[in-house]
Every structure is written in structure tokens, then in C-alpha cells.
VEXVEXMAR-765145 format. One record per residue (C-alpha): x, y, z. Coordinates in pm, whole numbers. Each point is the difference from the previous one (the first is absolute). Layout:
N
KOLMI       X       Y       Z
KOLMI       X       Y       Z
...
//
This chain:
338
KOLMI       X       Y       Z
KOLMI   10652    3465     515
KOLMI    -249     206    -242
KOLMI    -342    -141    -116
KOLMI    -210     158    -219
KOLMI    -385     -93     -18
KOLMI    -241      40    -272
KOLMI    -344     -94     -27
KOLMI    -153    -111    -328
KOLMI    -299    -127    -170
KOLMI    -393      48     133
KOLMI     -17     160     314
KOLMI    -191    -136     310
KOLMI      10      51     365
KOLMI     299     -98     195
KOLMI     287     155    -222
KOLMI      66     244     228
KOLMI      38    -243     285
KOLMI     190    -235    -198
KOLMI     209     349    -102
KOLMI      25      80     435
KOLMI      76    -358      50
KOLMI     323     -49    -205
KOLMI      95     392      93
KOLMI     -37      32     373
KOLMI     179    -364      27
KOLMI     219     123    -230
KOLMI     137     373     180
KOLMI     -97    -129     375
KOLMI     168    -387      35
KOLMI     222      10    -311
KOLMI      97     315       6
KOLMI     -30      14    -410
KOLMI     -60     307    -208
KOLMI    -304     -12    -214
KOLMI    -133     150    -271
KOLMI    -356      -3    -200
KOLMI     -12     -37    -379
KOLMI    -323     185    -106
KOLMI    -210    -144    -261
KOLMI      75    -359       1
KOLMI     296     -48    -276
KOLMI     -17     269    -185
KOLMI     125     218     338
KOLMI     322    -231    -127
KOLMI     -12      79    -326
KOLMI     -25     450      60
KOLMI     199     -44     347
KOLMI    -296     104     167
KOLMI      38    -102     379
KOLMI     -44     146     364
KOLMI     163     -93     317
KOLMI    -159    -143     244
KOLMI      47      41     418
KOLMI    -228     -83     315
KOLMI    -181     338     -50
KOLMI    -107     -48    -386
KOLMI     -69    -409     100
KOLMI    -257     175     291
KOLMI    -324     -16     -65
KOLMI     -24    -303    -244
KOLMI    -131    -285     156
KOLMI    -370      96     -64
KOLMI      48     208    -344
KOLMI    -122    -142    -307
KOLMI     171     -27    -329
KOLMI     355      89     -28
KOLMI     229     321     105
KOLMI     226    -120    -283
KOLMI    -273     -28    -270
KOLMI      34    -254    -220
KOLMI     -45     -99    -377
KOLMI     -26    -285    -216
KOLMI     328      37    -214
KOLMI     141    -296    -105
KOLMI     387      56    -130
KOLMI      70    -302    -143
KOLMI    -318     -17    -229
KOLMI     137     102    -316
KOLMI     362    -241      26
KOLMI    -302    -292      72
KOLMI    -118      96    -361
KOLMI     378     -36    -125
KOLMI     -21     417     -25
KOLMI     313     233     108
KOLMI     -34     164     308
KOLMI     224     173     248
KOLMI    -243     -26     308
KOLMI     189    -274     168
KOLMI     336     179      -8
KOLMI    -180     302     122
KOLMI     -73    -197     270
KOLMI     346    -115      89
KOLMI     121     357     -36
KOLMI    -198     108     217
KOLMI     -12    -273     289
KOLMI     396      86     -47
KOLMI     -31     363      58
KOLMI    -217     -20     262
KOLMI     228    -241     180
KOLMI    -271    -268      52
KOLMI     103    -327     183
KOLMI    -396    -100     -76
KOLMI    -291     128    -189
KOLMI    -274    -123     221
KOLMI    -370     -47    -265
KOLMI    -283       9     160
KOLMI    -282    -149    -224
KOLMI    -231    -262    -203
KOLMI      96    -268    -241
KOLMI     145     256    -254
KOLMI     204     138     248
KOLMI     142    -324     132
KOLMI      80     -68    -400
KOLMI     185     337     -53
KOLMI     172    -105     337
KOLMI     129    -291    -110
KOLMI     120     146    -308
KOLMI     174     289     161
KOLMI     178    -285     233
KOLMI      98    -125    -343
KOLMI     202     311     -76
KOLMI     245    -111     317
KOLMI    -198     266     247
KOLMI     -75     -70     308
KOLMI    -386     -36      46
KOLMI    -280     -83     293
KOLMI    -365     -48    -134
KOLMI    -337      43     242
KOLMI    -292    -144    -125
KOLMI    -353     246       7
KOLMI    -324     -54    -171
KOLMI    -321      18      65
KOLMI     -55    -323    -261
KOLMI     182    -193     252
KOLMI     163    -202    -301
KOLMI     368      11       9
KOLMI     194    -307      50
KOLMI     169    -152     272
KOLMI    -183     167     282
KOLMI    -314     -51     176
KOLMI    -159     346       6
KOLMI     112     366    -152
KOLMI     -56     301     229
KOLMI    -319     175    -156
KOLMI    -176    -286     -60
KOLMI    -121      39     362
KOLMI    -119     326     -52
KOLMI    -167     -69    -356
KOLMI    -212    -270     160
KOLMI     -91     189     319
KOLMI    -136     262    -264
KOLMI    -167    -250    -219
KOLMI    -135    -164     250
KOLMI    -199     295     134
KOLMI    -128     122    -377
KOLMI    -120    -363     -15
KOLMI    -210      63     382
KOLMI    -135     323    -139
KOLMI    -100    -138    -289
KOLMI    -213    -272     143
KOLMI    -213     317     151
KOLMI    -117     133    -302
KOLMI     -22    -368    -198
KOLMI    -254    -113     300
KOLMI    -217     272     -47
KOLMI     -45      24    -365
KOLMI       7    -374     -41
KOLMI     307      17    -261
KOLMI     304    -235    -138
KOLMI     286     239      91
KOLMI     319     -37    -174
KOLMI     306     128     179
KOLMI     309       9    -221
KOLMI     341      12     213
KOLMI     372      18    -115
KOLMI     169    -274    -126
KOLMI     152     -30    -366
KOLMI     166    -337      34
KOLMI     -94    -137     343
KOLMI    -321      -2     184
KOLMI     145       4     331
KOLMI    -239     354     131
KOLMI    -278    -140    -152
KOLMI      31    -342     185
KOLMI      84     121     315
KOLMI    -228     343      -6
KOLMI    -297    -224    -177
KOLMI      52    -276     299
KOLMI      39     261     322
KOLMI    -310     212    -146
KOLMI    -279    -275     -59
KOLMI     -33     -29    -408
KOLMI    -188    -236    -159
KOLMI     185     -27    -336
KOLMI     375      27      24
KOLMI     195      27    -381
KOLMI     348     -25     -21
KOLMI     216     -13    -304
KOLMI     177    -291      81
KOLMI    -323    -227      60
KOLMI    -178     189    -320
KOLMI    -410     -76      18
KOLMI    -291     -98    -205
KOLMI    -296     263       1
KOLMI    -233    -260     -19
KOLMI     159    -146     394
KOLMI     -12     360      95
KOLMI    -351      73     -92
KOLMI    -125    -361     170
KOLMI     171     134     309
KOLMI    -183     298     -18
KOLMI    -331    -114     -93
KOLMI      45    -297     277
KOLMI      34     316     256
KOLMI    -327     104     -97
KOLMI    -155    -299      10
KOLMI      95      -9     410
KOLMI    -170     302      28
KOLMI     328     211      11
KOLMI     -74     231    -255
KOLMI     361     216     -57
KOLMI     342    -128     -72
KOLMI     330     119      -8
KOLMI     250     -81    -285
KOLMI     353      81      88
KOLMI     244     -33    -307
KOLMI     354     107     -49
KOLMI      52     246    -273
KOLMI     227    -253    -233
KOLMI    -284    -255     -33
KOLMI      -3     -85    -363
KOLMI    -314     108    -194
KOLMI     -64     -35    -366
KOLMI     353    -114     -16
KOLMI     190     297     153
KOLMI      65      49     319
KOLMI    -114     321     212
KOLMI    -322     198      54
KOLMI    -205    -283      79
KOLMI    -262     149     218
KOLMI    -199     159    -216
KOLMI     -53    -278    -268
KOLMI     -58    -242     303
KOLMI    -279     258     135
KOLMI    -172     -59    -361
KOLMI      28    -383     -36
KOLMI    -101     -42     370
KOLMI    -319     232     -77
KOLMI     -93    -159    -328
KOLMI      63    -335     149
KOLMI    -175      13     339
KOLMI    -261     298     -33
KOLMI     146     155     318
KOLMI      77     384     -17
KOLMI     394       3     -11
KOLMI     257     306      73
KOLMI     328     -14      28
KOLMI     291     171     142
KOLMI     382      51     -80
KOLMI     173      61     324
KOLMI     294     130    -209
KOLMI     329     157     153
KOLMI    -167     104     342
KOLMI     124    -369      75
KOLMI     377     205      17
KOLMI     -75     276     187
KOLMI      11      97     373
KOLMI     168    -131     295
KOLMI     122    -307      65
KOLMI    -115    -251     188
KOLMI     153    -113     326
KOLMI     103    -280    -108
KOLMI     137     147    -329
KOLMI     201     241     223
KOLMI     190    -274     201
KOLMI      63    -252    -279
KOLMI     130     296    -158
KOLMI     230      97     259
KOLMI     118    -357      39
KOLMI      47     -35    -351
KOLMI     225     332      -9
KOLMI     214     -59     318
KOLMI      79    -317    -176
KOLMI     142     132    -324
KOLMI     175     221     144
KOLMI     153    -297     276
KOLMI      45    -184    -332
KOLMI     216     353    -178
KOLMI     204     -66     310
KOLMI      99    -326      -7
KOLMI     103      62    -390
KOLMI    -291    -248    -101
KOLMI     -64     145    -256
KOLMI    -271     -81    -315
KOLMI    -294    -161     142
KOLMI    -299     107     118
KOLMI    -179      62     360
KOLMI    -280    -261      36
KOLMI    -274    -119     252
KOLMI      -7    -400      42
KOLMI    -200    -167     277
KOLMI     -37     343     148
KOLMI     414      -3      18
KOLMI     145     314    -176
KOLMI     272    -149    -239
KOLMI     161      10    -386
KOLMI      52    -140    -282
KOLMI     256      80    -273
KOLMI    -193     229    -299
KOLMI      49    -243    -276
KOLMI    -199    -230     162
KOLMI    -287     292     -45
KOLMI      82     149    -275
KOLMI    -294     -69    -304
KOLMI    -232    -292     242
KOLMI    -340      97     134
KOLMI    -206    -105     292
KOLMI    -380    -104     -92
KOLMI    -251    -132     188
KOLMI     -36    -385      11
KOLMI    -359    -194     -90
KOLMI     122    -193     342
KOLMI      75     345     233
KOLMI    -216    -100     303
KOLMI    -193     333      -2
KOLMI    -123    -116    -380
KOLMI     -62    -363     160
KOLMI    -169     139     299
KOLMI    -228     258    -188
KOLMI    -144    -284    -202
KOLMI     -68    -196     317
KOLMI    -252     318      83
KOLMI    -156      26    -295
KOLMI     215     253    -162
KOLMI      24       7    -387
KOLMI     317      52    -179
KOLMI    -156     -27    -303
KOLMI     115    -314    -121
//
């Protein structure tokens, strides 16, 4: 058999074990060819690929981003809008010439969307989920998320440094457009005070009293972890600074804040990122074998496992009021801001 494997979407750390994972299994139990597809889908769309072997799958297991590279095309975008487009039978034509038995897409909930749709065009198709947002459906945890709170997590301890000494309100913004999954878990593992998410939203006024009731005790700095896709003045995004303001103007306490940004993607991957990625790999590829095809890898109850892509395809994971690390914050005093 002959996979091909593309990467696609944000990148974050564990793509290149993920890439090793399926590979190595692949060539060394399967005895499979296998070939990379650089850039995500447009490698599909200009033929652009590389073949892979154990020497160029050496090496990976602690590299960041991805030997492939990826980007963020999406092929069927303009048929969605009802507009001609010859991407999709690009796509055929080329999984065709190549002599694909499975295109193999490594990625986010985009690229578990595209996936789906390519499955749709009667190819055969494997999808692996990866995000640091941690908010794809029908698994319990995305490689990279591990990673992106590890980093998080240690901005938010060096941050309590420099909030101590000056007496401040610091404001940490971390990733998270739709789901506030880094921000709970970082803002929980790293001691904040003030945890907003965008699925709870928050009332300034709650935010402030939790503040000021700080204070009060005698503890004299806070720190305000919120996820970058908190609404504010009814838009969503780029919430830190215009939290800094209202928390100054509100409280009297000297507030700062800081956007983590894309450093939250970079750098190695965690141990544990590295070996769910493996797992997550060897089982694609055990899935290519078995002609199981169109569904995607998935971790439940710490069992590697799958699930077919339509089931994926357009739903979102969010964080719960009930989650137990929301329930058991608020038992210590924690304020989610609502």
C-alpha cells in the first residue's frame, strides 16, 4: 500500500511525531511506502510531495512544527459559496497519479472538515486530530494541547514574580478563539485568581469584587488569566488590554497585561505530547491496514481509538459550566467571573 500524509492548519508541537508515528509504523511493520504532501492541501493541489523513509522520519520525535509545512487552504471554500471551482478534482487527479490508497491529514477542526469532504469525493482518507485549543470533537485531548499548557503554565509562574513585587492586576491573555480549554487548564495549574473563558463570559463588576476582595485579605496582586476569544464590547478577541483598563478604573490597582501570543506553538513537545502522538500515528496507520478507512484516530478513557469523520466534521468541543476543574476552582475561591 501507499499513504501519503499532509499536515494542515496552525502548527504546534507534536506534528512531527505524529508525522514519525504513522511513517516508521508505516515502512518498519507494514512494510508501506510513504510519501509527505508539503504544505497541507495545497502540496495536493501543485503535486508538491517528498518521500519519506526511516532516515528522513530520524530525528523527529523532539522537533517542533512540521517537516511538511503546512497551510490553511481550504479547497472546497468557494463550491460552499455555490462558486465553480476545480480544486476538488485537482485533488482526485492527483491522489490518482500519485497512486494513493490513503491521504492521511494531520490537523485541527478545519482539517478534519476538508477530510471529511475529500472522503466525500470516494478517496480513501485517515484524519489525526492536533491542536493546541484542545477542542475537536470526539476525543479527549489533541496532541499540543499538552505542550501549550506546560508553556502557559510557566508564563503564568513568571508572571506572579513581577505582579508580587509591584503590587499589580496582571492580565495574561492565552490562545483560544472558540474554546477556553489553555486558559482553564494553564489559569488552574499556575495559581490565578480570575479565570475568563469565552464560554462562561463575565461581568466586570464580579471581576473587579474579586479583585478588590484580594486586597482586602491583604493580598495585594492578582492574576487574570483570559483566553483570547473572550467577547468584549461585543466582538470577540483582544481582550486583555480593555480588561487591563476596566480592572484599573474599577479597582484603583495598577494593571498590565500580557498577550502570550503564538510562543504557545512553538518548541518541543512535551513528553506526553510525543507518546500520544506516536500512539495516535501507529494507529492510523494499523487502521490504513485494515482498509478502515474515513474516521479519525482518537484518545477515550486514555484508550487510543476512532471514530468515523462525519461524526467530526463541523461540531466543537467547549468547556462545560459543570467541568470539575471550573467546579473545583470555585470551591477555592477562584473567580470565573460570573
Amino acid at each position: 500500500m501507499k499513504i501519503g500524509i499532509l499536515s494542515s492548519g496552525g502548527d504546534c508541537p507534536g506534528i512531527n511525531a505524529t508525522i514519525r508515528g504513522v511513517g516508521k509504523t508505516a515502512i518498519s511493520h507494514y512494510g508501506m511506502e510513504v510519501i509527505g504532501i508539503k504544505d497541507g492541501f495545497q502540496g495536493l493541489l501543485k503535486k508538491d510531495y517528498t518521500p519519506l523513509n526511516a532516515k528522513s522520519l530520524s530525528g523527529l520525535l523532539n522537533l517542533g512544527g512540521t517537516i511538511l509545512g503546512t497551510s490553511r487552504e481550504k479547497p472546497f471554500k468557494n463550491l460552499l459559496k455555490g462558486e465553480k471551482d476545480d480544486k476538488p478534482q485537482i485533488i482526485i487527479d492527483s491522489y490518482n497519479e500519485l497512486g494513493l490508497d490513503c491521504l492521511v491529514c494531520i490537523g485541527g477542526n478545519g482539517t478534519q472538515k476538508t477530510a471529511y469532504r475529500v472522503s466525500q469525493l470516494g478517496l480513501n482518507v485517515i484524519g489525526i486530530p492536533k491542536t493546541i485549543d484542545n477542542d475537536i470533537w470526539g476525543t479527549d485531548i489533541t496532541f499540543g494541547f499538552n505542550s501549550a499548557v506546560d508553556i502557559a503554565t510557566e508564563a503564568i509562574d513568571r508572571i506572579h514574580s513581577t505582579a508580587s513585587s509591584h503590587k499589580r492586576v496582571m492580565v495574561i491573555e492565552l490562545m483560544g478563539h472558540k474554546a477556553g480549554w489553555i486558559t482553564l487548564y494553564a489559569g488552574m495549574a499556575g495559581g490565578a485568581d480570575v479565570i475568563l473563558l469565552p464560554e462562561l463570559g463575565y461581568n466586570i463588576g464580579k471581576v473587579n469584587e474579586a479583585i478588590i476582595n484580594r486586597a482586602q485579605q491583604g493580598k495585594h496582586f492578582s492574576i487574570v488569566a483570559v483566553a483570547e476569544g473572550l467577547e468584549v464590547k461585543g466582538k470577540k478577541g483582544k481582550p486583555a488590554g480593555y480588561l487591563s483598563q476596566l480592572i484599573e478604573k474599577g479597582t484603583g490597582i495598577e494593571t498590565r497585561e500580557t498577550i502570550l501570543g503564538y510562543v504557545q506553538r512553538g518548541g518541543s513537545p512535551s513528553a506526553f505530547d510525543r507518546n500520544l502522538a506516536t500512539r495516535l500515528g501507529g494507529h492510523a496507520t494499523e487502521l490504513i491496514a485494515n482498509k478502515h478507512f474515513n474516521r479519525m484516530v482518537s484518545l477515550k478513557s486514555d484508550q487510543i481509538t476512532s471514530i468515523p469523520l462525519e461524526e467530526v466534521a463541523g461540531k466543537l468541543k467547549i468547556v462545560t459550566p459543570d467541568h470539575d476543574l471550573i467546579t473545583q476552582g470555585k470551591r477555592m475561591g477562584i473567580s470565573f467571573g460570573i
